[in-house]
MDTraj code that builds the backbone (N, CA, C; nanometers):
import mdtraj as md
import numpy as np

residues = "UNK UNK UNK UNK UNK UNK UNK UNK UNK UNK UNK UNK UNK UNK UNK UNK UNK UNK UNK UNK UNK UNK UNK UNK UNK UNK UNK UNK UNK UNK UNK UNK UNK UNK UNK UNK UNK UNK UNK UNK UNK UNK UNK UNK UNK UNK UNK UNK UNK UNK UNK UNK UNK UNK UNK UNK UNK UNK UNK UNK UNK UNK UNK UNK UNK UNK".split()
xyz = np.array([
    [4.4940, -0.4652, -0.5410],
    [4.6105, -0.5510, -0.5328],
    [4.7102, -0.4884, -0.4374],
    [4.7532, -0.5963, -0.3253],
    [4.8604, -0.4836, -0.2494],
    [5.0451, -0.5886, -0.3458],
    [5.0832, -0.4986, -0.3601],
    [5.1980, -0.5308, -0.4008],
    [5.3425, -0.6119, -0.3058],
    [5.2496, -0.5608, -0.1905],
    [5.3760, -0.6413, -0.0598],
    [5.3294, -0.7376, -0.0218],
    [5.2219, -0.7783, -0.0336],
    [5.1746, -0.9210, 0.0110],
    [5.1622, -1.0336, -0.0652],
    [5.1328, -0.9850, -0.1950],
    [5.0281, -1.0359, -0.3283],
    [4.8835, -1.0433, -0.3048],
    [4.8289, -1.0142, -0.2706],
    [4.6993, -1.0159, -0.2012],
    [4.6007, -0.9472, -0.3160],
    [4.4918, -0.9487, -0.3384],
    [4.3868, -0.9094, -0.4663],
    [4.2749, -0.9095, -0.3055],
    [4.2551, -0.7941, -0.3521],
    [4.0898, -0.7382, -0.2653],
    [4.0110, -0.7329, -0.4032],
    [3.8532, -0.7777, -0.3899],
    [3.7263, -0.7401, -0.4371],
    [3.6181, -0.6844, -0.3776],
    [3.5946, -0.5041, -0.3973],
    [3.4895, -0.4715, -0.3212],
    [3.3716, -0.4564, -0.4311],
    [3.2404, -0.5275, -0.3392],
    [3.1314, -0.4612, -0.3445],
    [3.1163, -0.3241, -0.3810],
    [3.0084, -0.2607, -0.4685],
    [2.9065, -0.1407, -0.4579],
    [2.9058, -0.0811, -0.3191],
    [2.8583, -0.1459, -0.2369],
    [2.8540, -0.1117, -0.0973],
    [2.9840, -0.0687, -0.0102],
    [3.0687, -0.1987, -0.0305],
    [3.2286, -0.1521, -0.0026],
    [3.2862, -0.0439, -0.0374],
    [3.2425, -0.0069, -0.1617],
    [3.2952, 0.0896, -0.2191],
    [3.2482, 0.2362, -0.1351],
    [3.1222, 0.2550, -0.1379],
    [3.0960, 0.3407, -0.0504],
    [3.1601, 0.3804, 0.0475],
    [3.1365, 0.2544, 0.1422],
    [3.1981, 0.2936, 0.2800],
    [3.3167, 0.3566, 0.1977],
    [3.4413, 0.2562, 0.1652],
    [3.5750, 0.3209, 0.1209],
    [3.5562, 0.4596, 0.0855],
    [3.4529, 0.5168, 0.0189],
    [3.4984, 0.6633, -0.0232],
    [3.4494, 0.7663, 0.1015],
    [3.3330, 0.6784, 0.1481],
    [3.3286, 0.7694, 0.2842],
    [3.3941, 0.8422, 0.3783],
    [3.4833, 0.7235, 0.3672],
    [3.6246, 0.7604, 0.4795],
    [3.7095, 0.7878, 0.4229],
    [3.7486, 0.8293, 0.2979],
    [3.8148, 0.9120, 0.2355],
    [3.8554, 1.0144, 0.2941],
    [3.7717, 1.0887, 0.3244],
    [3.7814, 1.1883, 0.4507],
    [3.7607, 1.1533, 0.5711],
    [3.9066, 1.1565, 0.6242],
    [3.9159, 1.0862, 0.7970],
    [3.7977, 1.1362, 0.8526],
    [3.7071, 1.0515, 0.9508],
    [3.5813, 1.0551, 1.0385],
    [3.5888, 0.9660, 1.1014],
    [3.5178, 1.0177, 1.2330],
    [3.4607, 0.8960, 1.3477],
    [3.3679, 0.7851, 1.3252],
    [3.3463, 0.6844, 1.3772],
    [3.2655, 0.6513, 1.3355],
    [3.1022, 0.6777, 1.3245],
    [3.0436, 0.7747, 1.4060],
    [2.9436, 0.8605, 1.4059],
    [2.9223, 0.9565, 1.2898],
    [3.0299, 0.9884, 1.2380],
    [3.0372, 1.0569, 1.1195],
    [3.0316, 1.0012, 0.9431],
    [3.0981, 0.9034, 0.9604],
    [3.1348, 0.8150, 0.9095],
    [2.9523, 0.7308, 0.8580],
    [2.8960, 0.7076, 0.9828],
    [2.7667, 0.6200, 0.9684],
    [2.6414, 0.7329, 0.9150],
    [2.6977, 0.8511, 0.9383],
    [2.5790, 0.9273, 0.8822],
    [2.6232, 0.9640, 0.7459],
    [2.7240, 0.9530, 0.6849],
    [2.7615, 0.9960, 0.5369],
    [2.6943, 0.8573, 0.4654],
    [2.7008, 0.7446, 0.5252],
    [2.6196, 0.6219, 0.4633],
    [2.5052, 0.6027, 0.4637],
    [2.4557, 0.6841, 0.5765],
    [2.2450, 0.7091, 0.6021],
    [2.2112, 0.7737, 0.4835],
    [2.3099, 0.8962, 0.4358],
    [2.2923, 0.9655, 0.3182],
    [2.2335, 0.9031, 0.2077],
    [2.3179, 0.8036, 0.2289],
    [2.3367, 0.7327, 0.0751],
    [2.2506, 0.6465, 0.0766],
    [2.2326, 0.5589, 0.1897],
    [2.0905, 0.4524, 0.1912],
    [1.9903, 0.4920, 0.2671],
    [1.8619, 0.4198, 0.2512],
    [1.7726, 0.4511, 0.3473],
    [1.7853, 0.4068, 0.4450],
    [1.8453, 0.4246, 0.5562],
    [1.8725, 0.3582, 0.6912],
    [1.9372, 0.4359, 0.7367],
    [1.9161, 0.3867, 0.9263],
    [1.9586, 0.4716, 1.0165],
    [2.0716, 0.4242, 1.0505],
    [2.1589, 0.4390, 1.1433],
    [2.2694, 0.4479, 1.1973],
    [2.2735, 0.2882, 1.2313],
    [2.1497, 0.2767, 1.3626],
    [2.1889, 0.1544, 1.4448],
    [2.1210, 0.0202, 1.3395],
    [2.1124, 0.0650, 1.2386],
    [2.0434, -0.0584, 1.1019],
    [2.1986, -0.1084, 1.0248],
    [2.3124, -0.0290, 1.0506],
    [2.3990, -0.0267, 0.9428],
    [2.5341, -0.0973, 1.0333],
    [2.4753, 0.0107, 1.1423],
    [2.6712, -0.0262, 1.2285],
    [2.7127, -0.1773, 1.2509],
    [2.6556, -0.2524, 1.2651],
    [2.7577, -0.3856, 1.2957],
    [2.7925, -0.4337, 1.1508],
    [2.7300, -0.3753, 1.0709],
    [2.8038, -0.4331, 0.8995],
    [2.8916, -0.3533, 0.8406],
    [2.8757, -0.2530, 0.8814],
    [2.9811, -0.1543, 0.8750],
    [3.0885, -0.1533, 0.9576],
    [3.1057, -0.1933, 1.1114],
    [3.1852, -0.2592, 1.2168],
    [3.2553, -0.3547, 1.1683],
    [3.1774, -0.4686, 1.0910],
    [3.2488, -0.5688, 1.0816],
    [3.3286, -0.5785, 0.9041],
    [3.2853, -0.5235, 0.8702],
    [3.3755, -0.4406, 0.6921],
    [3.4773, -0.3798, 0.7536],
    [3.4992, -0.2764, 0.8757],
    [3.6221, -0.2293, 0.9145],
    [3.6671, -0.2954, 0.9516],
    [3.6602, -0.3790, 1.0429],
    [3.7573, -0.4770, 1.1017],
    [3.8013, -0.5989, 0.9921],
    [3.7298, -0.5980, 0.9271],
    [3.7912, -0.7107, 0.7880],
    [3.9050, -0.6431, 0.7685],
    [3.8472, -0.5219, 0.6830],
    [3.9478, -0.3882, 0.6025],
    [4.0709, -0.4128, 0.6993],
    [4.0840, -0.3531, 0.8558],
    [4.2134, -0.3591, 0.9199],
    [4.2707, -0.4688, 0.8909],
    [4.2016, -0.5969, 0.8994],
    [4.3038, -0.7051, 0.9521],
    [4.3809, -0.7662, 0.8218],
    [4.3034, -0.7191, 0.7020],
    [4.4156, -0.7325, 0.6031],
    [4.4666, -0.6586, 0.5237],
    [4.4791, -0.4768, 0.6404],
    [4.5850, -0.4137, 0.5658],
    [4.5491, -0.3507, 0.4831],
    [4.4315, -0.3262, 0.4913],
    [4.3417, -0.2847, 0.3488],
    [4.3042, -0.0922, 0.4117],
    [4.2927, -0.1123, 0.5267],
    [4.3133, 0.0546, 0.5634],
    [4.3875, -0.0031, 0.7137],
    [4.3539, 0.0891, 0.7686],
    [4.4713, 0.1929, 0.8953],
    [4.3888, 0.3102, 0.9602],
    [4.3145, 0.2771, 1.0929],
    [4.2514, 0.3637, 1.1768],
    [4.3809, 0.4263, 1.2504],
    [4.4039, 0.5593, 1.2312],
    [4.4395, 0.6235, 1.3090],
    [4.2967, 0.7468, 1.4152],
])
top = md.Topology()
chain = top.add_chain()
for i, resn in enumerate(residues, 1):
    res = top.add_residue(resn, chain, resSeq=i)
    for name in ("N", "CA", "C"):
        top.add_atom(name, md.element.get_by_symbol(name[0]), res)
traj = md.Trajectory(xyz[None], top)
């Protein structure tokens, strides 16, 4: 729930992941291999769903790439 918008997010199992992944600031190279960890898959199997979960995440405020 963000409190300045009213807004209610629901993540996925999967969402969730990513989210704790980047818990600890990483690139995205870094970032895609802490998730290979976790699933069976390689990098270039994951990145555009993982690309496009971040760019969701930014556009509503839900994280902040610095």
């Amino acid at each position: 729930f963000d409190p300045e918008t009213g807004d209610t997010h629901f993540f996925d199992e999967t969402s969730i992941d990513i989210l704790n992944a980047i818990d600890d600031p990483c690139d995205m190279e870094t970032l895609l291999a802490r998730l290979c960890e976790i699933y069976d898959a390689t990098p270039d199997d994951i990145r555009a769903d993982v690309e496009e979960f971040l760019t969701d995440c930014v556009a509503k405020k839900v994280i902040e790439i610095v």
